[in-house]
N, C-alpha and C positions, 0 to 999 in steps of 0.2 A: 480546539480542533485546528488542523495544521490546513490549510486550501491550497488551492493551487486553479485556475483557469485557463485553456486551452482548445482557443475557438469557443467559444460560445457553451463547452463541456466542464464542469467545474467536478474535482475531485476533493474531497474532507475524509481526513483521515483521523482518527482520535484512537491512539493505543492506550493500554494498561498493562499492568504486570499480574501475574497469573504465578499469584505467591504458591496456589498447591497443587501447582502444577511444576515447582520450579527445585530444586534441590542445590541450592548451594552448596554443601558440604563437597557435592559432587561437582561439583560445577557446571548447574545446568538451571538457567537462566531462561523464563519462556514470558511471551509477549503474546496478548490477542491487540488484535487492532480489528476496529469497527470503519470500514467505506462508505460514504454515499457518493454517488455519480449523479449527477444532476443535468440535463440538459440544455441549456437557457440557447442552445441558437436556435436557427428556424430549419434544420434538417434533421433526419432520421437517422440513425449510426445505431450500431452492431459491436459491441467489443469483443473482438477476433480471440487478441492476442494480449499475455501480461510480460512485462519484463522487472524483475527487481533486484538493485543493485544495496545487497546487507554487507557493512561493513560491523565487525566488534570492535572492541576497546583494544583492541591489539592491532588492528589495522589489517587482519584477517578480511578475506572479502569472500563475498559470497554468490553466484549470480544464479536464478531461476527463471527458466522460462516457459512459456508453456499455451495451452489455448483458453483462450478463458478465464473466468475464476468460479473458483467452488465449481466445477464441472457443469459450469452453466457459459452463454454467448449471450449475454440479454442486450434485448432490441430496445433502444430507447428515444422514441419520440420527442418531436417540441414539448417541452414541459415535464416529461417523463422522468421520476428517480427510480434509483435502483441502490440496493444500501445488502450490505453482505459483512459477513467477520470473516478472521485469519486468524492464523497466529505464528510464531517464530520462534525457537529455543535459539541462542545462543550458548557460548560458554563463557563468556564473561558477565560481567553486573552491570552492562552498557553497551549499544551503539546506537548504530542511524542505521534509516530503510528509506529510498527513494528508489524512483522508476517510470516506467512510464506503461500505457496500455494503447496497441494499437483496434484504432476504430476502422470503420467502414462505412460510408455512406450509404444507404439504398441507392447509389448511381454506379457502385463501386470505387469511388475514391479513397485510399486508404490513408491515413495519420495518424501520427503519434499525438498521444493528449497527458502530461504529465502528471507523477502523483508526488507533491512535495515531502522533500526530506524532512523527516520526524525522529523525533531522539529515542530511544528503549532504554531507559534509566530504573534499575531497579530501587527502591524504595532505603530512604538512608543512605545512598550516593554522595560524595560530594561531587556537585557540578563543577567541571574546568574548563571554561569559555577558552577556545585557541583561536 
């Protein structure tokens, strides 16, 4: 699982490939990926807003944004997780997905908390470290 920490907010990301869901021939490549949100500070936050930046193997980009995720804003307490899926089609047999999700305090303070970059490698890839 990929982490990332941000303020006291910790995001894990663990994708997969969604072989039948996916059609190579045609060139369509799909990715679920599993989140948990964890909250290890000592305040309460709200996540507003998501932002993600997909790049493919072609160096294609892609940006999304929007409120929320999965048409939810969950409130998460000291100690509170919150874990959701996604998923992503490309057209290639490979990229990255990083981003960030803006929180909110119960005081109204707003920040960005990020979600580390993770690879979308379809299955039989070979890998090229750059």
């Amino acid at each position: 699982m990929y982490r990332a920490v941000t303020r006291g907010i910790e995001v894990g990301v663990e994708p997969y490939y969604l072989e039948e869901q996916s059609d190579p021939e045609d060139s369509r490549y799909v990715w679920g990926y599993r989140i948990v949100i964890a909250n290890h500070s000592s305040v309460a936050v709200r996540l507003m807003q998501r932002y993600w930046h997909i790049t493919d193997q072609n160096g294609q980009v892609d940006e999304v944004t929007g409120p929320g995720v999965v048409g939810e804003q969950p409130h998460l307490r000291p100690g509170d997780t919150y874990e959701y899926s996604s998923g992503c089609p490309l057209d290639t047999p490979s990229g990255l997905m990083f981003g960030h999700y803006q929180m909110e305090t119960d005081d109204g303070e707003t920040f960005d908390v990020s979600i580390p970059a993770f690879s979308l490698d379809a299955p039989g890839m070979l890998r090229i470290l750059n």
